[in-house]
N, C-alpha and C positions, 0 to 999 in steps of 0.2 A: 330301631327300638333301643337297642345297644346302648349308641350313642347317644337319646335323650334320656333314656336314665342316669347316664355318668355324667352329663354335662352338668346335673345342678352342684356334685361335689366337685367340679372344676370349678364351680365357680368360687365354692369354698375357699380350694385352695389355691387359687388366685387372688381371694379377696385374705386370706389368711399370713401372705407375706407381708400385705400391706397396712396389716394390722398389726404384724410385729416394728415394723418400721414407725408405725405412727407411737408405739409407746417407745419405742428404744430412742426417735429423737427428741421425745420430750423427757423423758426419761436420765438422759446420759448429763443434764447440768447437776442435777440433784447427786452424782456421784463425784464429779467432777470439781466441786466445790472448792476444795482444799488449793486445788490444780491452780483452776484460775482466780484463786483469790490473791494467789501470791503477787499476779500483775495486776487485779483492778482490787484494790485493797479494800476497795470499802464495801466487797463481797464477805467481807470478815464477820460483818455484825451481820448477828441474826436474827435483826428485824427487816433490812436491805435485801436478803437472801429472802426470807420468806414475801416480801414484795414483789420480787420477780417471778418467785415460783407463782404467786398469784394472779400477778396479770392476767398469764393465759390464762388462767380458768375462769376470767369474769370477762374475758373479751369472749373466750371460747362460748362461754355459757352465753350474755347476750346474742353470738350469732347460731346457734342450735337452736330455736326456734323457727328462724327465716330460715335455715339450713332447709328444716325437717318441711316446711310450706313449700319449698322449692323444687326438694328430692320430689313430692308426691306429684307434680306438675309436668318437670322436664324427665330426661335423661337420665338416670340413677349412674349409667357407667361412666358419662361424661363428666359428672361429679367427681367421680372416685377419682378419675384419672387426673382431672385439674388439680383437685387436693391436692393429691400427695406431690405430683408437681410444684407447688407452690412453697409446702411446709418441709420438702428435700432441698428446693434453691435457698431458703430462710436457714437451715440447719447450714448449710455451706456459708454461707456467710456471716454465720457469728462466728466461723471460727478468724474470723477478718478482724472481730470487735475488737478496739482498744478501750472502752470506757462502759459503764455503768450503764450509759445513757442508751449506748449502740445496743449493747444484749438486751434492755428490758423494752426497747421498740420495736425490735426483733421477736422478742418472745410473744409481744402480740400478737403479729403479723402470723407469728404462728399458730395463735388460737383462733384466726381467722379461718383460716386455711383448714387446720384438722376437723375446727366445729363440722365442717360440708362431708366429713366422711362417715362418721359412723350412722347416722339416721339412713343415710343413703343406702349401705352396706345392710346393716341387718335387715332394713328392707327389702333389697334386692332379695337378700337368703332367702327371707321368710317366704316371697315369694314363689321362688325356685323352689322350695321343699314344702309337705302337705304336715298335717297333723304326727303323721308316723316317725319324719324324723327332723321335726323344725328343729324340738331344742338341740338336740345332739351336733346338728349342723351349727347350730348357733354355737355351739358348744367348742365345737372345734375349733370357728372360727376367732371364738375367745383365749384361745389356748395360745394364737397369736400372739397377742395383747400382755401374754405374761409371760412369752418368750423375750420379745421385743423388753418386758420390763426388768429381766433377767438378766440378758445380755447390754442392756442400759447400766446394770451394775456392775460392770465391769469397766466402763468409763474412765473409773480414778486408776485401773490398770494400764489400757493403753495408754492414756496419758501419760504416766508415766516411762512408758517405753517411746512412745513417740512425743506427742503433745497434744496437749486440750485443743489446741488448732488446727492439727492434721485430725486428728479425729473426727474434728463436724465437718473437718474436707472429706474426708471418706464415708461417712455415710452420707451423706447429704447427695455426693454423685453417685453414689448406690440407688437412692431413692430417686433419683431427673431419673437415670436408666429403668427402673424400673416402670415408672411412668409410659414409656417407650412402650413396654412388653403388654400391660393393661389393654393400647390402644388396640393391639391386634388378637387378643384374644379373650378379654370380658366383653359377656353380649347382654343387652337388655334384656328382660322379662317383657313378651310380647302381650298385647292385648291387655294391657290395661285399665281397669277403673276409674274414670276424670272423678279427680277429688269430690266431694257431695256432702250439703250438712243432710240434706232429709228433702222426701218427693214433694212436700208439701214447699216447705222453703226454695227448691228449684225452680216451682210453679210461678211462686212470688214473685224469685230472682228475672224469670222470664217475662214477668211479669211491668218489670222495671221496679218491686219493691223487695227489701230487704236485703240484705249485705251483698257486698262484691263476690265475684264467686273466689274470689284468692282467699280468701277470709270464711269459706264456706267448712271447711274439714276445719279449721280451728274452731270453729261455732260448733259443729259437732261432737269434736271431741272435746271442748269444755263443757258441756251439756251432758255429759256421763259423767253420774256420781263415783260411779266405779273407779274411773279412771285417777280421781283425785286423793282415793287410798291407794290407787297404786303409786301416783306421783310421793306421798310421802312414805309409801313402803320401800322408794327406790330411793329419795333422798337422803333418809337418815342413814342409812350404811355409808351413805359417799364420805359421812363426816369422817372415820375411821380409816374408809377406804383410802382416801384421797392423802390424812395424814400419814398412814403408814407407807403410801407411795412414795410421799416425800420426803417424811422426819424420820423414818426408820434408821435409814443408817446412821446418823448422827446420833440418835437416841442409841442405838448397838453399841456403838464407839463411844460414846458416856457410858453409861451403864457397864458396859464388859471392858472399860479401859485399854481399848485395842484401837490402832488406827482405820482411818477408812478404806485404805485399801484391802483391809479383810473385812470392814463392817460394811462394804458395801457391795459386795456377790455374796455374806452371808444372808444381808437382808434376802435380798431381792430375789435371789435363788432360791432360798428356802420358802416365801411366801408366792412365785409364779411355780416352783414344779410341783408343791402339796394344789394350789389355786388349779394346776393342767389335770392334776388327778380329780379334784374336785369339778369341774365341768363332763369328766366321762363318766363321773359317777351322779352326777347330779342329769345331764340330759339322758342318759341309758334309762334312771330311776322313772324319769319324768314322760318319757317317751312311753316308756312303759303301763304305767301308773293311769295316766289319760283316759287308758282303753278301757279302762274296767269303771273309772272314778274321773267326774269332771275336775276335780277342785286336785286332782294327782299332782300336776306343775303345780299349785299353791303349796300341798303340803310337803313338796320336794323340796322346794326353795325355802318354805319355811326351818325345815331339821336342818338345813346348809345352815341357814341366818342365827342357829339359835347354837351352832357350835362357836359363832364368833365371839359370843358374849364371853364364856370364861377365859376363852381365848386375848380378849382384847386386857382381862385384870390380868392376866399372868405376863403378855408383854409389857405393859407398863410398868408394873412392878416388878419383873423378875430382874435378878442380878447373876444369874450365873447362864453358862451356854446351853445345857440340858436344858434349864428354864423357857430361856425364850426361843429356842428351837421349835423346842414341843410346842409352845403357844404359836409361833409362827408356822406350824406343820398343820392344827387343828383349823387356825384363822382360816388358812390360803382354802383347802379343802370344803370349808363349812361357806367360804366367800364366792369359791365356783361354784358349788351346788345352787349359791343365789343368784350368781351372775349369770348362767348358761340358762335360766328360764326365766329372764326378765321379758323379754321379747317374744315368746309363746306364752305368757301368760296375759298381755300385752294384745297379741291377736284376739284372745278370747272374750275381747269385751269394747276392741277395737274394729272396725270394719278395713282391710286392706289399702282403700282407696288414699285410709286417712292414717296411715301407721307412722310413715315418716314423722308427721309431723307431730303426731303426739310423743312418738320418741325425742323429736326434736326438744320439746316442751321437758322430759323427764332427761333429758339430757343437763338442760340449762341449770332447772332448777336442784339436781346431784352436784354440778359443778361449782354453781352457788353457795352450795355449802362446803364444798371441798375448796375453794376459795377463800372464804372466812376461816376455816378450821387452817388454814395452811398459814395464813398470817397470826393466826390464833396461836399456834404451836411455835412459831417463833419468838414472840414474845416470855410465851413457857420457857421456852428455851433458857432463853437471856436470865429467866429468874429462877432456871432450876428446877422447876417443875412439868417438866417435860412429858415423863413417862406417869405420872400420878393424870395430866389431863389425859393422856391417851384411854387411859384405865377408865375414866367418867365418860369416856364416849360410849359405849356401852348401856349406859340409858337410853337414848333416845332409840337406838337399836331392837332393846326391846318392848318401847312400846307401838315401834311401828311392827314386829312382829304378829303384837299381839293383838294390833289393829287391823290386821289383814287378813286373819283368822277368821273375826268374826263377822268381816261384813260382804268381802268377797265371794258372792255364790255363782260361778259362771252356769251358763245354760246350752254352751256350745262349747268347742273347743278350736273354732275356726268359723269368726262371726264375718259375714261377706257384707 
C-alpha cells in the first residue's frame, strides 16, 4: 500500500527532471546569443535571432495538437521517453552547427520533438494524482520547467568557460542518458479510458456514421464552451510569458547597461525561483481551496495572474535593479500561481479520456502566440522599444482574467 501511494510522486519526480531538461535545452540559445554570434554573425540582428527563437514555437505549436490526440490513444510513457530522446540528440548536434541554416533546422526538429512531451506528461500526473493533490503535483512538476529555465541562464557562463559547442555536447548526452533511465522506471497509468466524443456519437460511430474515432475526443472537447475561455485564459499570458522567456535578458542588459553574462542568470534566476515559490503557493492554495469551493483553482490562479499585470509595467519600464527585481520576484510568483493550476482546472470541465488532447490544443495555441510575441519583440528591439511593448502585454492579460471570472462555473472538480 506503501508503495502505491509513493509511486504516483515517483512519477513526478521522474517526470520533473525531464522537465527541467526540456526548458534548459531550449532555453540555453536565448543566453548563449552573444557566444555564438561571434561565429554565425548574422545571429547579430535581432530580427534573425528572434526568427529562430520562433520557429520552435510555430512548429512546436502546430504539432501539440496531434501530440495531445496521440498521448490520449497510445503509450503516454513511450512518448516521454522518445521525446526527450530526440530533442537531447537535436541539442547535441547544434553544438556541431556552423551556419544560420544548420541551428534554425535544428531548432525545429526541436519543437518537434518537445511538442510530444508535455500533454503526455501532465496527463500522465493528473492521472496518477486525485483531486487532493493534482495541482500541487502538477506544481512540482512545474518547478522543473523553471529550474531547467534557470540553469538555461547560465549558458552565456559556460560558454564562456568552455564553448557554446561543448555546452549542447554536454547536455544534449545528459538528456540520450537520461532517456536510458525513463525506460526502466516510468510506468503507465493502468486502465485507461479510450478516447470518446459522447454515448450517443459512439453509437453513430458504431454505427458506420459520424467521425472517425481519432477525431472523437477533439469533437468533444471542441463542443465545451468552457473549454474555449480557458483556451484564451491560457493564451494570453503565453504573450508575456513566452517574451520574458526569451527577450528578458537582452531587455536587462539594455535597460541596466550590464552585459549578458549577469543579465542572463539575473533574468532567469530571478523569474524561475520567485515562479518555484509561486507553484507551492499557488497548488497548496488550490488544493486547498477546491475542498470547501469549486471555482478555488479558478480563484487561485486568477490572484497568481492578476499579480502579473503591475508586474509586467514595472519590467518594461523600470531602469534600475531594485526595479526590475521586484517586478521580476511579483511576475514569477503571481505566474506560478497560474501555471501549477492550468491542468486541474482543465480536469474540471475536461473528461480524462480527452485531457491530452485538449492540452494539446491549449498548448498550440499559447505557443502561437508566444511565437508572434517572440518575433514581435525583435523587431521592438531593433527600434528601441523593447520594454515599452512588454509593458502593453499586460492588456490582454487582464481581460482574459477577467473573462474567466465570469463565465467559468465548474460543477465538479474531477469531471470523468
Amino acid at each position: 500500500m506503501k508503495k502505491k501511494n509513493a509511486y504516483p510522486w515517483v512519477v513526478v519526480g521522474l517526470l520533473w527532471v525531464v522537465a527541467l531538461l526540456n526548458y534548459l535545452d531550449r532555453q540555453m540559445l536565448s543566453t548563449m546569443q552573444g557566444a555564438i554570434a561571434a561565429d554565425i554573425t548574422r545571429l547579430q540582428e535581432g530580427e534573425a535571432f528572434g526568427a529562430l527563437m520562433a520557429v520552435f514555437l510555430w512548429i512546436y505549436g502546430c504539432v501539440s495538437p496531434f501530440a495531445g490526440i496521440v498521448a490520449d490513444r497510445v503509450s503516454r510513457k513511450w512518448l516521454v521517453v522518445g521525446s526527450l530522446f530526440v530533442w537531447s540528440a537535436v541539442t547535441l548536434l547544434m553544438g556541431y552547427a556552423t551556419t544560420f541554416n544548420q541551428l534554425y533546422w535544428l531548432r525545429a526538429t526541436m519543437g518537434i520533438s518537445e511538442a510530444l512531451y508535455i500533454p503526455s506528461a501532465l496527463s500522465l500526473i493528473a492521472d496518477w494524482h486525485d483531486g487532493k493533490s493534482r495541482s500541487l503535483a502538477v506544481g512540482v512538476h512545474t518547478t522543473g520547467l523553471y529550474v531547467g529555465q534557470a540553469v538555461g541562464g547560465f549558458g552565456a557562463v559556460v560558454a564562456a568557460q568552455l564553448s557554446w559547442h561543448q555546452t549542447f555536447h554536454v547536455f544534449g548526452l545528459i538528456g540520450v542518458a537520461y532517456s536510458l533511465v525513463l525506460m526502466l522506471c516510468l510506468k503507465e497509468k493502468r486502465e485507461r479510458p479510450v478516447p470518446t466524443a459522447s454515448p450517443e456519437r459512439n453509437d453513430a460511430m458504431k454505427k458506420g456514421k459520424g467521425m472517425a474515432p481519432v477525431f472523437a475526443g477533439l469533437s468533444a472537447v471542441l463542443g465545451t464552451v468552457a473549454f474555449w475561455v480557458i483556451l484564451f485564459y491560457f493564451a494570453a499570458p503565453s504573450l508575456p510569458g513566452w517574451g520574458i522567456r526569451n527577450w528578458l535578458p537582452t531587455l536587462l542588459s539594455v535597460n541596466l547597461g550590464i552585459p549578458m553574462t549577469k543579465a542572463g542568470p539575473m533574468a532567469t534566476i530571478t523569474i524561475a525561483a520567485s515562479s518555484f515559490l509561486g507553484v507551492f503557493i499557488g497548488g497548496t492554495m488550490s488544493d486547498r481551496w477546491v475542498q470547501k469551493n469549486l471555482k478555488g483553482r479558478i480563484y487561485t490562479s486568477a490572484i497568481g495572474l492578476a499579480m502579473t499585470v503591475p508586474a509586467l509595467l514595472l519590467l518594461g519600464l523600470g531602469h534600475s535593479v531594485f526595479a526590475v527585481v521586484s517586478a521580476g520576484i511579483l511576475f514569477g510568483i503571481g505566474y506560478g500561481m497560474f501555471d501549477t493550476n492550468n491542468m486541474p482546472i482543465l480536469c474540471q470541465f475536461i473528461a480524462s479520456r480527452n485531457r491530452a488532447t485538449a492540452y494539446g490544443i491549449m498548448n498550440m495555441i499559447g505557443v502561437f502566440a508566444g511565437a508572434l510575441v517572440t518575433r514581435l519583440m525583435g523587431s521592438w528591439k531593433d527600434s528601441g522599444n523593447l520594454g515599452a511593448g512588454l509593458a502593453w502585454l499586460a492588456v490582454p492579460v487582464l481581460i482574459a482574467l477577467v473573462l474567466q471570472l465570469i463565465v467559468l462555473k465548474p460543477i465538479t472538480d474531477n469531471k470523468e
